[in-house]
C-alpha positions as CSV (number, residue, x, y, z in Angstrom):
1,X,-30.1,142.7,60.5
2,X,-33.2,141.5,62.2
3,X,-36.5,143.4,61.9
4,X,-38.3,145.8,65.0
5,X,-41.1,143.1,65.1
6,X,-39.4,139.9,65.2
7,X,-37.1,140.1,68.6
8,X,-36.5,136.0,68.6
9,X,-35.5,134.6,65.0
10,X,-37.8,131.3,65.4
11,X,-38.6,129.1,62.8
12,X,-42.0,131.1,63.0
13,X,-40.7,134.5,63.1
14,X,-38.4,133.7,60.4
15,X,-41.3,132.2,58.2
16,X,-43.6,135.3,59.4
17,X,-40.3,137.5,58.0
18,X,-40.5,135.8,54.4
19,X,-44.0,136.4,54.4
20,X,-43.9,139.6,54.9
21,X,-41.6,140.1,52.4
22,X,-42.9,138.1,49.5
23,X,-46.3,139.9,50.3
24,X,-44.5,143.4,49.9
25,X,-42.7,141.8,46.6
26,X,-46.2,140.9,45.2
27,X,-47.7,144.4,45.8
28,X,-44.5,146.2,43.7
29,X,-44.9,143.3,40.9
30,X,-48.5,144.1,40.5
31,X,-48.2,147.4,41.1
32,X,-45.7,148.0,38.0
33,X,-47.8,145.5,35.6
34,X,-51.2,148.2,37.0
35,X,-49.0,150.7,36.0
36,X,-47.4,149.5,32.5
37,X,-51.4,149.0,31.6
38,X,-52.3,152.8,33.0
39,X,-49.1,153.8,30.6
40,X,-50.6,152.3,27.5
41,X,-53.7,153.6,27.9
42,X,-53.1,157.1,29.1
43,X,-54.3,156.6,32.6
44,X,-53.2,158.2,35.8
45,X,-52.3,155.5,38.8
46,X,-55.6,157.0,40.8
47,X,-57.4,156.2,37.5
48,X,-56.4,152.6,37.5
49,X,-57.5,152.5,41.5
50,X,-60.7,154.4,40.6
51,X,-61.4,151.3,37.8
52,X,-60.0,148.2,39.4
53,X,-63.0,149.5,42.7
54,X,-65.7,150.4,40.1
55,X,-65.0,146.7,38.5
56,X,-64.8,145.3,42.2
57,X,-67.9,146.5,42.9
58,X,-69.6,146.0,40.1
59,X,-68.7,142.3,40.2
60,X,-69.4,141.9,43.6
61,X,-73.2,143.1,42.4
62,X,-73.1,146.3,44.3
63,X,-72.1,149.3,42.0
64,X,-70.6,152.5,43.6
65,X,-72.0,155.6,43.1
66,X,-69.5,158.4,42.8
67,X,-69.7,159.1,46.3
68,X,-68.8,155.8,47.5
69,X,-66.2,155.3,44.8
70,X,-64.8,158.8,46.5
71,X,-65.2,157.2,50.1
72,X,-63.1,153.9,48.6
73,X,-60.2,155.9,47.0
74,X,-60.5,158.5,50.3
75,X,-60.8,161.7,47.5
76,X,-62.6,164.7,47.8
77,X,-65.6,164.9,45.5
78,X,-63.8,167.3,43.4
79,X,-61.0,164.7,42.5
80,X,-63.5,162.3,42.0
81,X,-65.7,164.2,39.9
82,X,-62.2,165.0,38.1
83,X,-61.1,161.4,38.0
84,X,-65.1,159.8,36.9
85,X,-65.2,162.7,34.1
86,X,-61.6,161.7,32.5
87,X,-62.7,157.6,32.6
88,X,-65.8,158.5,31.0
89,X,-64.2,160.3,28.4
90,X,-61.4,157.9,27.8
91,X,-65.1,155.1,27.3
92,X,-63.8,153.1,30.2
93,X,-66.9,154.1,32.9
94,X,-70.5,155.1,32.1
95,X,-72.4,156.8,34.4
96,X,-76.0,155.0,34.8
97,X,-79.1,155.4,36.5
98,X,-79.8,152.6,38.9
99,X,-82.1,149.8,37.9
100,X,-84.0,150.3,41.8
101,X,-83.5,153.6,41.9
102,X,-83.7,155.9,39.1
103,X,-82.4,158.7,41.2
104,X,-79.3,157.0,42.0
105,X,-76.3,157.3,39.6
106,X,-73.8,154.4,39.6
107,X,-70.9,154.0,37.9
108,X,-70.5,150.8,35.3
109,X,-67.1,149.5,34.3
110,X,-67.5,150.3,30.1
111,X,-67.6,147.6,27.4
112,X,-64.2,149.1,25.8
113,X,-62.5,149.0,28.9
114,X,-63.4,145.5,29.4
115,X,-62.1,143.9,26.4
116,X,-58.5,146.2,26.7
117,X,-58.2,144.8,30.9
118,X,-59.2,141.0,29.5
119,X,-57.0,141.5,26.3
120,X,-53.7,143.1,28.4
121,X,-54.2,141.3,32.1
122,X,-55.4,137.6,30.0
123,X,-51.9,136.6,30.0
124,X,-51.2,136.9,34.1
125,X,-54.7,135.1,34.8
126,X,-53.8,132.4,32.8
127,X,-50.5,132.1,34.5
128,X,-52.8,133.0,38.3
129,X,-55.1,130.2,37.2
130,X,-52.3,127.6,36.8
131,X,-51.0,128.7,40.0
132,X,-54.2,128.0,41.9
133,X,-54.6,124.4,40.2
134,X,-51.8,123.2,42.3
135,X,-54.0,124.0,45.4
136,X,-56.6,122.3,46.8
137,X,-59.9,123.8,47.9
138,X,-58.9,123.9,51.5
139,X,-56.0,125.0,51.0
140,X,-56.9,128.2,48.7
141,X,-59.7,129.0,51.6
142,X,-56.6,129.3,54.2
143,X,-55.1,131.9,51.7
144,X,-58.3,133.7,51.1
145,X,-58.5,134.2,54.8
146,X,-54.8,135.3,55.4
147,X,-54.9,137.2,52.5
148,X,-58.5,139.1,53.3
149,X,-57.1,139.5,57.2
150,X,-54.1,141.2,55.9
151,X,-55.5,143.5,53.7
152,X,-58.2,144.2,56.5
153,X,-55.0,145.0,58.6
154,X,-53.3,147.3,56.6
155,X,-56.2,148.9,55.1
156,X,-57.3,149.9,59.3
157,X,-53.5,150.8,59.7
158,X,-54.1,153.7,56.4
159,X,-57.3,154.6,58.3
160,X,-55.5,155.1,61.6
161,X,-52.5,157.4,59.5
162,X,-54.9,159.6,57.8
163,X,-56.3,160.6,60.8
């Protein structure tokens, strides 16, 4: 059965098609190992979303504030009040006054939760990592874009739904 958006089977189309589909296989594969971690460790799926974007962030030298992390997930403040409350309980977010602006809180990816992620997820980077060595430089930038254009895409597409 061919699919709505791919009318001619091409070489293209057909490579476009597998694409597709290996993308979509990736996002259930990662999505069960997020999930097998959020089972050990007592977490709901929208706390492992509500982590993996406080980590992002945090990484990327710009830590969210709760409103921002509630803007990311697309929550209410309640939920994310809810959702900030139970991580810090668990030890795996603190809640810290900025270093430029005391009277902004941001929220910091904990010590404890560090060393569980690093100690559960170790494994799959060292398998990621060997991966990537059989790339070149060029060739991982031409993934990065792809990759950063697609989730653009389909993160504009959710916009356009929960409108």
């Amino acid at each position: 059965m061919q699919a709505v958006y791919a009318p001619r089977d091409t070489p293209r189309r057909k490579l476009q098609r597998e694409i597709i589909e290996r993308m979509r296989w990736y996002v259930v594969q990662s999505e069960h190992v997020a999930h097998a971690f959020a089972r050990r460790h007592g977490l709901h799926p929208t706390d492992m979303a509500a982590l993996i974007a406080v980590m992002d962030a945090e990484a990327g030298g710009a830590p969210l504030t709760a409103g921002a992390l509630a803007a990311r997930l697309r929550l209410s403040s309640a939920a994310t009040t809810a959702v900030v409350d139970r991580l810090e309980r668990a030890g795996h977010l603190t809640r810290d006054r900025s270093r430029t602006d005391r009277r902004r809180v941001e929220l910091r990816y904990a010590e404890p939760a560090m060393a569980l992620a690093a100690a559960f997820f170790r494994p799959l980077g060292e398998r990621t990592d060997h991966i990537m060595a059989g790339f070149d430089e060029a060739e991982l930038a031409v993934v990065l874009r792809f990759v950063d254009a697609m989730a653009h895409t389909v993160e504009a597409y959710r916009g356009d739904l929960e409108q």
